[in-house]
LUMTINU-889941 format. One record per atom (N, C-alpha, C, O, CB): atom name; residue number from 1; x, y, z; residue in one letter. Coordinates in pm, whole numbers, plus 50000, padded with zeros to 5 digits. Glycine has a CB too. Example, Ala and Ser with C-alpha at 12.3 -4.5 7.8 and 13.67 -1.06 7.14 Angstrom:
<selums>
+-------+-----+-------+-------+-------+--------+
! atome ! num !     u !     v !     w ! residu !
+-------+-----+-------+-------+-------+--------+
!     N !   1 ! 51319 ! 49431 ! 50780 !      A !
!    CA !   1 ! 51230 ! 49550 ! 50780 !      A !
!     C !   1 ! 51320 ! 49670 ! 50780 !      A !
!     O !   1 ! 51424 ! 49668 ! 50846 !      A !
!    CB !   1 ! 51131 ! 49553 ! 50905 !      A !
!     N !   2 ! 51285 ! 49775 ! 50708 !      S !
!    CA !   2 ! 51367 ! 49894 ! 50714 !      S !
!     C !   2 ! 51290 ! 50003 ! 50787 !      S !
!     O !   2 ! 51341 ! 50114 ! 50804 !      S !
!    CB !   2 ! 51408 ! 49940 ! 50572 !      S !
+-------+-----+-------+-------+-------+--------+
</selums>
This chain:
<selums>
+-------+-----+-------+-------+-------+--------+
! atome ! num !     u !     v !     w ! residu !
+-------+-----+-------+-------+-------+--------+
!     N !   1 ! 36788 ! 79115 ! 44569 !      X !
!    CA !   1 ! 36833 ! 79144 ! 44703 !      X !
!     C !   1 ! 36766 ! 79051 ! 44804 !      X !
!     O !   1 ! 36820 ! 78995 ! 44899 !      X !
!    CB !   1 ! 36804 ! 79289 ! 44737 !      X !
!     N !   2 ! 36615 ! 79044 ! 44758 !      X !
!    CA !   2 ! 36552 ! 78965 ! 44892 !      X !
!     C !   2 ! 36572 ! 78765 ! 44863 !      X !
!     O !   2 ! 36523 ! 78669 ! 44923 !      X !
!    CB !   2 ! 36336 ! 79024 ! 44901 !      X !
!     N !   3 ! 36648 ! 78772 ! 44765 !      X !
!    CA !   3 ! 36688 ! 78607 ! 44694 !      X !
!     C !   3 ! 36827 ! 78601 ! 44801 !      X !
!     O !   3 ! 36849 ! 78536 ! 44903 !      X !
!    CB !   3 ! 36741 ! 78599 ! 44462 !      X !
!     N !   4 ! 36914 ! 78710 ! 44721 !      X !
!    CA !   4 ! 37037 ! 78668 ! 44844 !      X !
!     C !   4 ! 37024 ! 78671 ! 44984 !      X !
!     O !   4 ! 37093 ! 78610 ! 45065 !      X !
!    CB !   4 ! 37151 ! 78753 ! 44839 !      X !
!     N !   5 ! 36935 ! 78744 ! 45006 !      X !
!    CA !   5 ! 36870 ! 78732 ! 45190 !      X !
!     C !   5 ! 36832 ! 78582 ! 45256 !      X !
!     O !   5 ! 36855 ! 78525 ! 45363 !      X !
!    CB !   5 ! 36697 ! 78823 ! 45206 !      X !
!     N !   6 ! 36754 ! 78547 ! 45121 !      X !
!    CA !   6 ! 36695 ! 78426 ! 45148 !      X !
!     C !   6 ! 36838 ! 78342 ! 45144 !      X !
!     O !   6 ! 36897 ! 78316 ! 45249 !      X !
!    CB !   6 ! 36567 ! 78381 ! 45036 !      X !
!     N !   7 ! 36873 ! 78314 ! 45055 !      X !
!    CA !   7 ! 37027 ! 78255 ! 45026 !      X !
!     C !   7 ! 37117 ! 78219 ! 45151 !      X !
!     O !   7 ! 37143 ! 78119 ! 45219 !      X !
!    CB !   7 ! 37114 ! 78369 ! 44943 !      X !
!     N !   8 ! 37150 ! 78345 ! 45147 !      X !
!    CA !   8 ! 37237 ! 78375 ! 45270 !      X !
!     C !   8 ! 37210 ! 78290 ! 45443 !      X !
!     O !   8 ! 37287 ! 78230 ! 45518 !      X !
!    CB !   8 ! 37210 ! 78545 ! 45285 !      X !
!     N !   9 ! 37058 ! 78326 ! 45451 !      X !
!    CA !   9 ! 36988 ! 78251 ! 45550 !      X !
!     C !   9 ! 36989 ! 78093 ! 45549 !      X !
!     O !   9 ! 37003 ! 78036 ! 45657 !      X !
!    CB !   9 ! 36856 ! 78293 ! 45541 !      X !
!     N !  10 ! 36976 ! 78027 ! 45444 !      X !
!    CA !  10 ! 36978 ! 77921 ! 45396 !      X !
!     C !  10 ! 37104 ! 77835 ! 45467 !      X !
!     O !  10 ! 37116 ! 77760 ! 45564 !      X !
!    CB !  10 ! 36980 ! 77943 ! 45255 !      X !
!     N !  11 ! 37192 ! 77893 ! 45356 !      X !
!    CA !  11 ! 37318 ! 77887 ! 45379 !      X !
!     C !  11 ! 37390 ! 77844 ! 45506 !      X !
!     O !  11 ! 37452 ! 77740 ! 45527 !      X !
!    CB !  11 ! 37349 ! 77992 ! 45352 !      X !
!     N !  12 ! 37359 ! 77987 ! 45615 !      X !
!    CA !  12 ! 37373 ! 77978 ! 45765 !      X !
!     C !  12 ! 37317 ! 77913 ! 45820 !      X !
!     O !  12 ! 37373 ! 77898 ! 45929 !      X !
!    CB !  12 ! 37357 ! 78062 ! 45828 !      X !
!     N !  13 ! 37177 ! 77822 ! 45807 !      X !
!    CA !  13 ! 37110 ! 77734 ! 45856 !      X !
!     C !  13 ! 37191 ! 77611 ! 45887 !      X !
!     O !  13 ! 37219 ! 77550 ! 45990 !      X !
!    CB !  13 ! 37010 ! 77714 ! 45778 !      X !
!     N !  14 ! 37228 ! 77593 ! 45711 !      X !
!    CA !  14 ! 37283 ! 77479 ! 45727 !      X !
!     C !  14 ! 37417 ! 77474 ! 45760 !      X !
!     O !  14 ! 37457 ! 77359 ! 45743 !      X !
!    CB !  14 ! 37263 ! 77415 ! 45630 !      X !
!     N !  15 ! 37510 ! 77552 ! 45803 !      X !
!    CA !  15 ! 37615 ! 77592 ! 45846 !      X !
!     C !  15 ! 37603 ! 77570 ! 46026 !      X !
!     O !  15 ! 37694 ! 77533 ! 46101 !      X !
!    CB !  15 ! 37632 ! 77740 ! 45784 !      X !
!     N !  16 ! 37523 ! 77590 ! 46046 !      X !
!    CA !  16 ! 37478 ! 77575 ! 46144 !      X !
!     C !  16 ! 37459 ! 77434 ! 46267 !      X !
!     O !  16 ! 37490 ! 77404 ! 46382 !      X !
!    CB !  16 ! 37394 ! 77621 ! 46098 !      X !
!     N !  17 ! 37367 ! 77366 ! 46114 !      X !
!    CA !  17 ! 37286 ! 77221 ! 46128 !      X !
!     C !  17 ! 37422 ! 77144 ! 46092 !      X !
!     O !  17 ! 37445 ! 77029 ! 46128 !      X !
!    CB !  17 ! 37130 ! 77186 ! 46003 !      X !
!     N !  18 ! 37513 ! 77224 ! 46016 !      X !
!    CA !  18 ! 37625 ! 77105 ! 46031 !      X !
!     C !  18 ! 37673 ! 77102 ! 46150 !      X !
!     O !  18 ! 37661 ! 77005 ! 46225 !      X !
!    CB !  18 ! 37746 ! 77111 ! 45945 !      X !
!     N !  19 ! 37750 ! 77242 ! 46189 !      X !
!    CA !  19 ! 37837 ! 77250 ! 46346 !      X !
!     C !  19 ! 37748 ! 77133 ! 46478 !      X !
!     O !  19 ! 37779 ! 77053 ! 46566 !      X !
!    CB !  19 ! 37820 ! 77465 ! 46419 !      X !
!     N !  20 ! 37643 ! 77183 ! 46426 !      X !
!    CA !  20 ! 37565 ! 77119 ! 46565 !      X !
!     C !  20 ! 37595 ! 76995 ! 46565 !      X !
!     O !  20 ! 37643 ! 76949 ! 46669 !      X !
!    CB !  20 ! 37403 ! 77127 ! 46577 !      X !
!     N !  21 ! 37572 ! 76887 ! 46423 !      X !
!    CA !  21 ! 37615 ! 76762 ! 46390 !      X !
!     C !  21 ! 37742 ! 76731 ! 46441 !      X !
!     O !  21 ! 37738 ! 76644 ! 46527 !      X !
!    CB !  21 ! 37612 ! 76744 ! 46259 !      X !
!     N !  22 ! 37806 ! 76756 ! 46426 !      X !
!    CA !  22 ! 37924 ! 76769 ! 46385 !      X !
!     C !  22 ! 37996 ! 76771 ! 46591 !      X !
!     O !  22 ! 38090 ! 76701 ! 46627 !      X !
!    CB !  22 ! 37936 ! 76934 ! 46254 !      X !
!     N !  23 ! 37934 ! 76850 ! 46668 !      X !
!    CA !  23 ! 37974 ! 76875 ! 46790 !      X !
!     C !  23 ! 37890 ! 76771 ! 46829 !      X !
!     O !  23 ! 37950 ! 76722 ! 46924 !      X !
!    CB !  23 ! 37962 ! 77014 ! 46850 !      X !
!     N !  24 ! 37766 ! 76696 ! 46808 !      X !
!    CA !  24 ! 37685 ! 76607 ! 46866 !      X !
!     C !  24 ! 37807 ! 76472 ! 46832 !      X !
!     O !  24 ! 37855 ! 76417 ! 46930 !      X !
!    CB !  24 ! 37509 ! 76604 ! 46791 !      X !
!     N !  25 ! 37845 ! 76432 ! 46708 !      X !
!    CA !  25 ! 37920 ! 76338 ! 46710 !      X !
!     C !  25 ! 38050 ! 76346 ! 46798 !      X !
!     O !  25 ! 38075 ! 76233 ! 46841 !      X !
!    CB !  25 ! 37941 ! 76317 ! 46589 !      X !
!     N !  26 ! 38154 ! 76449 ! 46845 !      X !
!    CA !  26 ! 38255 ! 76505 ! 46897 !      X !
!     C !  26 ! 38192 ! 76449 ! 47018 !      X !
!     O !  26 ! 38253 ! 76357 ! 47073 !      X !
!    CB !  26 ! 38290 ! 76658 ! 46874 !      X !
!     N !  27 ! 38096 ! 76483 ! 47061 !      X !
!    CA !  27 ! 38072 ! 76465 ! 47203 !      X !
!     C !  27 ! 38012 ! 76313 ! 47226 !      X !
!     O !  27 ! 38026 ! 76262 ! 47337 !      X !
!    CB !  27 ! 37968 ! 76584 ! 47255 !      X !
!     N !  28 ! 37930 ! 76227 ! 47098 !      X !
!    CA !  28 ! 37931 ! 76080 ! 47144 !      X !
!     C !  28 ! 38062 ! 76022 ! 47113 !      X !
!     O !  28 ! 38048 ! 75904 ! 47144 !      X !
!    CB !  28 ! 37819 ! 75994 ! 47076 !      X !
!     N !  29 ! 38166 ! 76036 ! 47075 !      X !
!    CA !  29 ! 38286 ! 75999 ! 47066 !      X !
!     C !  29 ! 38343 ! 75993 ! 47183 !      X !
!     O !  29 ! 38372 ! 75884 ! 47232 !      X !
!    CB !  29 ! 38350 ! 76066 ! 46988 !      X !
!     N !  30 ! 38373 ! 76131 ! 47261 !      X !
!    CA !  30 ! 38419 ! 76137 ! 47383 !      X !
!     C !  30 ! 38337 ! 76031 ! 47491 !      X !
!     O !  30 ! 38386 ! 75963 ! 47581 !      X !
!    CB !  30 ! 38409 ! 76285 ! 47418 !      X !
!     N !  31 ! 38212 ! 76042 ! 47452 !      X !
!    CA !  31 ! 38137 ! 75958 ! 47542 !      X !
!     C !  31 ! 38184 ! 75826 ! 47578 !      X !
!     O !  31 ! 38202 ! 75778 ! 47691 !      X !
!    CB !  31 ! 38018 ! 75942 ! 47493 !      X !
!     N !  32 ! 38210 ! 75743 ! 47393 !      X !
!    CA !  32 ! 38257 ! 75633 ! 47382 !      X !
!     C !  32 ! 38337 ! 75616 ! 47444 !      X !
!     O !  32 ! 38332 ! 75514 ! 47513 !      X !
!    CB !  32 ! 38280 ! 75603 ! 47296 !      X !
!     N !  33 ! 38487 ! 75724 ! 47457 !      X !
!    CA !  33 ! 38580 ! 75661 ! 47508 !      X !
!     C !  33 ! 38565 ! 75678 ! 47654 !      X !
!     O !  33 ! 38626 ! 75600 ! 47728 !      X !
!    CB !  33 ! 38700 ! 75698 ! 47455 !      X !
!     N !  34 ! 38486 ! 75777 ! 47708 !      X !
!    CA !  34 ! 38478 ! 75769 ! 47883 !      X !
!     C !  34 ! 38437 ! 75651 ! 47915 !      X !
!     O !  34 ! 38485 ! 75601 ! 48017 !      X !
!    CB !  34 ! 38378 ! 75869 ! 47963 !      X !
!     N !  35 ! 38344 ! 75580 ! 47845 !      X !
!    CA !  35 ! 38274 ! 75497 ! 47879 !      X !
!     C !  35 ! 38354 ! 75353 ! 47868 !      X !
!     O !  35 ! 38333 ! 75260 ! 47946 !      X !
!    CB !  35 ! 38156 ! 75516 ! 47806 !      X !
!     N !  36 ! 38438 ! 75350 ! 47774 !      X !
!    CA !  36 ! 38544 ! 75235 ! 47756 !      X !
!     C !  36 ! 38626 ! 75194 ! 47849 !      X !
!     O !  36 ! 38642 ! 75075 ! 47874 !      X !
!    CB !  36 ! 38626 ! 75257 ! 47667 !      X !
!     N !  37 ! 38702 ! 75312 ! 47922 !      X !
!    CA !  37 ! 38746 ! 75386 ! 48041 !      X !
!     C !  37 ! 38708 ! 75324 ! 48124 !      X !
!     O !  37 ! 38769 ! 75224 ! 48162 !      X !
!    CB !  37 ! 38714 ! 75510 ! 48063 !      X !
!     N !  38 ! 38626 ! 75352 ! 48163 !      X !
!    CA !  38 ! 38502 ! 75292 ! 48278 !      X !
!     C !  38 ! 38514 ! 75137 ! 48292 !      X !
!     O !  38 ! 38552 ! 75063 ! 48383 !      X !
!    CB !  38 ! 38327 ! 75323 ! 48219 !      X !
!     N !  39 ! 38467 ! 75119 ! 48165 !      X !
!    CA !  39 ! 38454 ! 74938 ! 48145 !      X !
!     C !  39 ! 38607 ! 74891 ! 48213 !      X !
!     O !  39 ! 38625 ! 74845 ! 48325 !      X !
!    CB !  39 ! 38442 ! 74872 ! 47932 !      X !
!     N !  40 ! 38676 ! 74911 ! 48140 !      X !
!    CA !  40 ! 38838 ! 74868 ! 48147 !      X !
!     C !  40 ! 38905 ! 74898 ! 48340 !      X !
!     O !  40 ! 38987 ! 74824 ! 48395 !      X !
!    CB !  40 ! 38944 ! 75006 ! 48001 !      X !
!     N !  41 ! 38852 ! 75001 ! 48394 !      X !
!    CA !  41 ! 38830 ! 74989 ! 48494 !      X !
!     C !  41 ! 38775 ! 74900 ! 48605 !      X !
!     O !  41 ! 38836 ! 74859 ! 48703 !      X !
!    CB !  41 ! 38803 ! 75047 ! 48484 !      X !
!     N !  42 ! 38659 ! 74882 ! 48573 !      X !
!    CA !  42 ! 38601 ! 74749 ! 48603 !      X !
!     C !  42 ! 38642 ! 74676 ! 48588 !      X !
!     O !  42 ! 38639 ! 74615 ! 48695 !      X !
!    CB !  42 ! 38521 ! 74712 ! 48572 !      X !
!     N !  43 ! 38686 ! 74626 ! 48525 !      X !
!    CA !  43 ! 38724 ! 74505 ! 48495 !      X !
!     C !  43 ! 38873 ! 74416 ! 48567 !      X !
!     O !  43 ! 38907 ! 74302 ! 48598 !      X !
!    CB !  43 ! 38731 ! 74528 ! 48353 !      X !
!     N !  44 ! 38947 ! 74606 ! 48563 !      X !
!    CA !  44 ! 39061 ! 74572 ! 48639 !      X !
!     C !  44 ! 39022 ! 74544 ! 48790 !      X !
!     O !  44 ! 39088 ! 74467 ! 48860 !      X !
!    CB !  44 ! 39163 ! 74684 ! 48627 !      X !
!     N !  45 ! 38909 ! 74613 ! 48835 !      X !
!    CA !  45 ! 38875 ! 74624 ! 48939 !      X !
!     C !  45 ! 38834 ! 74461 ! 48995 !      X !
!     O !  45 ! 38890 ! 74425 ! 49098 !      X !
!    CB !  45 ! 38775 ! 74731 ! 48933 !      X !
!     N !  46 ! 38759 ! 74384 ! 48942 !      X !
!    CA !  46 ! 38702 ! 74255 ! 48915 !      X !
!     C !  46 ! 38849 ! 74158 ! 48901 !      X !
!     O !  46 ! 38862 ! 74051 ! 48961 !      X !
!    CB !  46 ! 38595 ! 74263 ! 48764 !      X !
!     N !  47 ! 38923 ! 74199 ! 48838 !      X !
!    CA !  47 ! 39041 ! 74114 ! 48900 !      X !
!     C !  47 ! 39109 ! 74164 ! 49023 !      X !
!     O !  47 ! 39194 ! 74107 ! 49091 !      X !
!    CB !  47 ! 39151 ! 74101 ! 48800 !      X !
!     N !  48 ! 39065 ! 74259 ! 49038 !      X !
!    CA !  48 ! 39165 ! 74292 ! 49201 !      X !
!     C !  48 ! 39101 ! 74163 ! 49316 !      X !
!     O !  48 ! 39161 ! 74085 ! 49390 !      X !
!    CB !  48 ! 39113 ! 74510 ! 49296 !      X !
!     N !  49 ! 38960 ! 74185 ! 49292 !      X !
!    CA !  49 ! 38859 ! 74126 ! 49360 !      X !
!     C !  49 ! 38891 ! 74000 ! 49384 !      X !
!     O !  49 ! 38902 ! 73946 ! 49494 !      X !
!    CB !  49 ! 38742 ! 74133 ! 49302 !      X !
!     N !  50 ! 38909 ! 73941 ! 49245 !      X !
!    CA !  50 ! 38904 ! 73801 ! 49267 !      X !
!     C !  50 ! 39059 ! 73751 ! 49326 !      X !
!     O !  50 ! 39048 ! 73652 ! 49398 !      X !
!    CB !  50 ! 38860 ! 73729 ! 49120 !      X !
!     N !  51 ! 39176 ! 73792 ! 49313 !      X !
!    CA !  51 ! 39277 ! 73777 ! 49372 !      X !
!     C !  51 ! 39271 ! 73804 ! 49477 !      X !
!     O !  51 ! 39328 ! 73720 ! 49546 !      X !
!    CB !  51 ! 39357 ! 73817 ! 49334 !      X !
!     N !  52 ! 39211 ! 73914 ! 49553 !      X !
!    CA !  52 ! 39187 ! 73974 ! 49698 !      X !
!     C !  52 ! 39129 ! 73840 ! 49746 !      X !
!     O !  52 ! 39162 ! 73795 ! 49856 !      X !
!    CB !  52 ! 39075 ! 74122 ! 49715 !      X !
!     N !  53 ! 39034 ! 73768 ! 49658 !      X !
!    CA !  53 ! 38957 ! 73669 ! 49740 !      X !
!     C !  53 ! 39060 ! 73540 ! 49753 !      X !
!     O !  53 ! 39081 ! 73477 ! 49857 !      X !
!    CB !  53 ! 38803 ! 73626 ! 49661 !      X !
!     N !  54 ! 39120 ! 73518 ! 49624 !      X !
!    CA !  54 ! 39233 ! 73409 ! 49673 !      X !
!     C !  54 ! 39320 ! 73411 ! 49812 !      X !
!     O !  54 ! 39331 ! 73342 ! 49913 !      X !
!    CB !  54 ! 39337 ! 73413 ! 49571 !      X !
!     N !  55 ! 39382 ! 73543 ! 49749 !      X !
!    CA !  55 ! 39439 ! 73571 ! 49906 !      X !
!     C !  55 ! 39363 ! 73500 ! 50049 !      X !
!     O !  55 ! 39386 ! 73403 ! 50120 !      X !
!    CB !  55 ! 39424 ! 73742 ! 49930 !      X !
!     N !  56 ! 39284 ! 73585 ! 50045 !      X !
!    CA !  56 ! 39193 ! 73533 ! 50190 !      X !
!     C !  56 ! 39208 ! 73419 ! 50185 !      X !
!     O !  56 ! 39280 ! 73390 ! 50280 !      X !
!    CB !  56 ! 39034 ! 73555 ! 50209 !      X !
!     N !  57 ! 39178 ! 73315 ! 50120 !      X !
!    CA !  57 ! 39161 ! 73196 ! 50117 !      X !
!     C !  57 ! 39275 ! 73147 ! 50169 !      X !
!     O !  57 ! 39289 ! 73099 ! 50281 !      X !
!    CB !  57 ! 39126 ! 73151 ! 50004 !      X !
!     N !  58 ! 39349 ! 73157 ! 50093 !      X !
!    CA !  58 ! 39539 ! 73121 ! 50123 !      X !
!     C !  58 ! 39585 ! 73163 ! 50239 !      X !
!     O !  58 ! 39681 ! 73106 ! 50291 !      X !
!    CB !  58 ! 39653 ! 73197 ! 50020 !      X !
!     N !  59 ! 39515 ! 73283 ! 50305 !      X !
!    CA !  59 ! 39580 ! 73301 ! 50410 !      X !
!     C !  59 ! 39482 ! 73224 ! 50551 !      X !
!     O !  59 ! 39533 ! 73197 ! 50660 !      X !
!    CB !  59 ! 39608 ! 73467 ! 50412 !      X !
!     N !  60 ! 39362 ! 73204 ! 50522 !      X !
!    CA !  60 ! 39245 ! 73108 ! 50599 !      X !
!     C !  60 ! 39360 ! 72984 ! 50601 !      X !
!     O !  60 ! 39399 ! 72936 ! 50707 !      X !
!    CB !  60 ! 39062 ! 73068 ! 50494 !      X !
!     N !  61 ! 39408 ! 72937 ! 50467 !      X !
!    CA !  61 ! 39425 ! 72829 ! 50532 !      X !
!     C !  61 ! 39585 ! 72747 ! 50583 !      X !
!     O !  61 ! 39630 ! 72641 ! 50627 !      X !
!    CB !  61 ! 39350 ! 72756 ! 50447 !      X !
!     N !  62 ! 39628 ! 72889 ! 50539 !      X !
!    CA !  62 ! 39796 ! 72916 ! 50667 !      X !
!     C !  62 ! 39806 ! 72922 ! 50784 !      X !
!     O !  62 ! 39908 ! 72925 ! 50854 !      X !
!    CB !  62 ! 39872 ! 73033 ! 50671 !      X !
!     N !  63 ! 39624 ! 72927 ! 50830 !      X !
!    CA !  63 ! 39616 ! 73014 ! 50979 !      X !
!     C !  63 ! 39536 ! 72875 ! 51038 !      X !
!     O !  63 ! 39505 ! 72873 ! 51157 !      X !
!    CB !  63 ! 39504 ! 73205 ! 50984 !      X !
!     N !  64 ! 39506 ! 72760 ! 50950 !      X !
!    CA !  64 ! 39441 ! 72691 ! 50957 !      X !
!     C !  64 ! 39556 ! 72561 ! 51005 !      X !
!     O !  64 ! 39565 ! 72511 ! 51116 !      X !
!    CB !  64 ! 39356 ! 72699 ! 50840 !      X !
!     N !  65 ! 39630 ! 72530 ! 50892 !      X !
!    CA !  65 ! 39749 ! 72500 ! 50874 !      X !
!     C !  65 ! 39857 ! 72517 ! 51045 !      X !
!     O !  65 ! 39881 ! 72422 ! 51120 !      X !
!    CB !  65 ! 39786 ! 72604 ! 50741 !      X !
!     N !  66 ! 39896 ! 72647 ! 51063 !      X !
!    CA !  66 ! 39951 ! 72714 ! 51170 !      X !
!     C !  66 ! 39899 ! 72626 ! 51276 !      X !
!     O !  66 ! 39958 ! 72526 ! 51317 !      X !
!    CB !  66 ! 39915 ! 72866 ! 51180 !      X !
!     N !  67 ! 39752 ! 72681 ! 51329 !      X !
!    CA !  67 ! 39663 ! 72632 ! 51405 !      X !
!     C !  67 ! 39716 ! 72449 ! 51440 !      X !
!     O !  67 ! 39766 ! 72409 ! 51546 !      X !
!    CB !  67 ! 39513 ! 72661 ! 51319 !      X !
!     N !  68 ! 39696 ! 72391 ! 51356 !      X !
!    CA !  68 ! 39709 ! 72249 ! 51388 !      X !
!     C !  68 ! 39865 ! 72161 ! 51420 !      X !
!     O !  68 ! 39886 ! 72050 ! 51469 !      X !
!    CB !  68 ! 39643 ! 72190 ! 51267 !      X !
!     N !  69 ! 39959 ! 72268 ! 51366 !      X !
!    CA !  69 ! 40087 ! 72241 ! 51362 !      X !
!     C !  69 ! 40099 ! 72262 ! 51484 !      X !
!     O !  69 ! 40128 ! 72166 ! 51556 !      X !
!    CB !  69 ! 40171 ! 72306 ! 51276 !      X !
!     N !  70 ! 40077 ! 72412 ! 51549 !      X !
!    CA !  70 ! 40087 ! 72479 ! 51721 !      X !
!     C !  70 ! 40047 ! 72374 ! 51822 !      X !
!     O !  70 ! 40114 ! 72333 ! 51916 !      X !
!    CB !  70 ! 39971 ! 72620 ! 51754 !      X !
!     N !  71 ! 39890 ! 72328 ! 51775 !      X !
!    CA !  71 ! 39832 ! 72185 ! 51856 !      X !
!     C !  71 ! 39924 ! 72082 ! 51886 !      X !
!     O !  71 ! 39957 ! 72047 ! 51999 !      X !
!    CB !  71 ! 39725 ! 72106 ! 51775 !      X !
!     N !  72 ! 39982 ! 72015 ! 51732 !      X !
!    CA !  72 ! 40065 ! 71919 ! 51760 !      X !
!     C !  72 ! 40198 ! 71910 ! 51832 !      X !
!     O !  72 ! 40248 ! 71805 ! 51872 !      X !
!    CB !  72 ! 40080 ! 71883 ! 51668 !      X !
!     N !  73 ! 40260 ! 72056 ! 51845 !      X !
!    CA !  73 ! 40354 ! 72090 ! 51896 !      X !
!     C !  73 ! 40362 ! 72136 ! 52072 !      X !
!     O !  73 ! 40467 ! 72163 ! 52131 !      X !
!    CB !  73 ! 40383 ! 72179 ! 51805 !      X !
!     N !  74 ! 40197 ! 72137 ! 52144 !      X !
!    CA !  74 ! 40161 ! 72149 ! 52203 !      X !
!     C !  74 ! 40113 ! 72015 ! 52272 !      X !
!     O !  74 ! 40139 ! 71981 ! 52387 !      X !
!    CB !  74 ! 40115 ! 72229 ! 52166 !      X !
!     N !  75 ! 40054 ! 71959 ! 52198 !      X !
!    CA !  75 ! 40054 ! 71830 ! 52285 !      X !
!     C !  75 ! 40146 ! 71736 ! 52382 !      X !
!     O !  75 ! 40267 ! 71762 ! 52385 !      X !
!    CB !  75 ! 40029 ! 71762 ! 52212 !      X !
!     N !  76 ! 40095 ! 71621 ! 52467 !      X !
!    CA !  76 ! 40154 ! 71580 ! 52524 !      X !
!     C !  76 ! 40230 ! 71476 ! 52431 !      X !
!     O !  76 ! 40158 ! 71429 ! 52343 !      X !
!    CB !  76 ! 40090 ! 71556 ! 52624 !      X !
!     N !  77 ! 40326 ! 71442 ! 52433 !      X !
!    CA !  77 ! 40390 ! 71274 ! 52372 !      X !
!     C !  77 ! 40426 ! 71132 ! 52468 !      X !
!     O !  77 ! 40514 ! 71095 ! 52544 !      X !
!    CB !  77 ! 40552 ! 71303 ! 52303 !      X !
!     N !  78 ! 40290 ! 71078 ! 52407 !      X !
!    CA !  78 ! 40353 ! 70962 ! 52475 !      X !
!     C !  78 ! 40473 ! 70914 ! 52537 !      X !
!     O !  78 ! 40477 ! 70800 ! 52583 !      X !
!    CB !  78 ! 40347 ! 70898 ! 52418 !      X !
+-------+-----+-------+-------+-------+--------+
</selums>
């Protein structure tokens, strides 16, 4: 009786020590993929950036462009 007690206990331990395993991996899995998530985010984010910055540029130098055309069109002519 006090063998199957012991047994039994045993048993549930490791029944136990598995679930726990078992939910510890479940949950670095999920981790992995939040975290992939994340990255891939970034990243999209980092190209928004760098196009946002072209832009500016392109439009600096339409306004730049503009600017000197208005001058010339402004000036006097011989």
């Amino acid at each position: 009786m006090k063998e199957d007690r012991h047994f039994r206990l045993i048993v549930a331990l490791g029944g136990v020590l598995l679930t726990q395993s078992l939910a510890a991996l479940f949950w670095a899995g999920a981790a992995a993929e939040r975290l992939a998530q994340l990255e891939a985010r970034e990243n999209q984010a980092q190209e928004l950036l760098e196009r946002t910055a072209r832009l500016e540029e392109q439009g600096s130098f339409v306004l730049r462009s503009l600017s000197r055309i208005e001058d010339k069109l402004e000036s006097p002519r011989p």
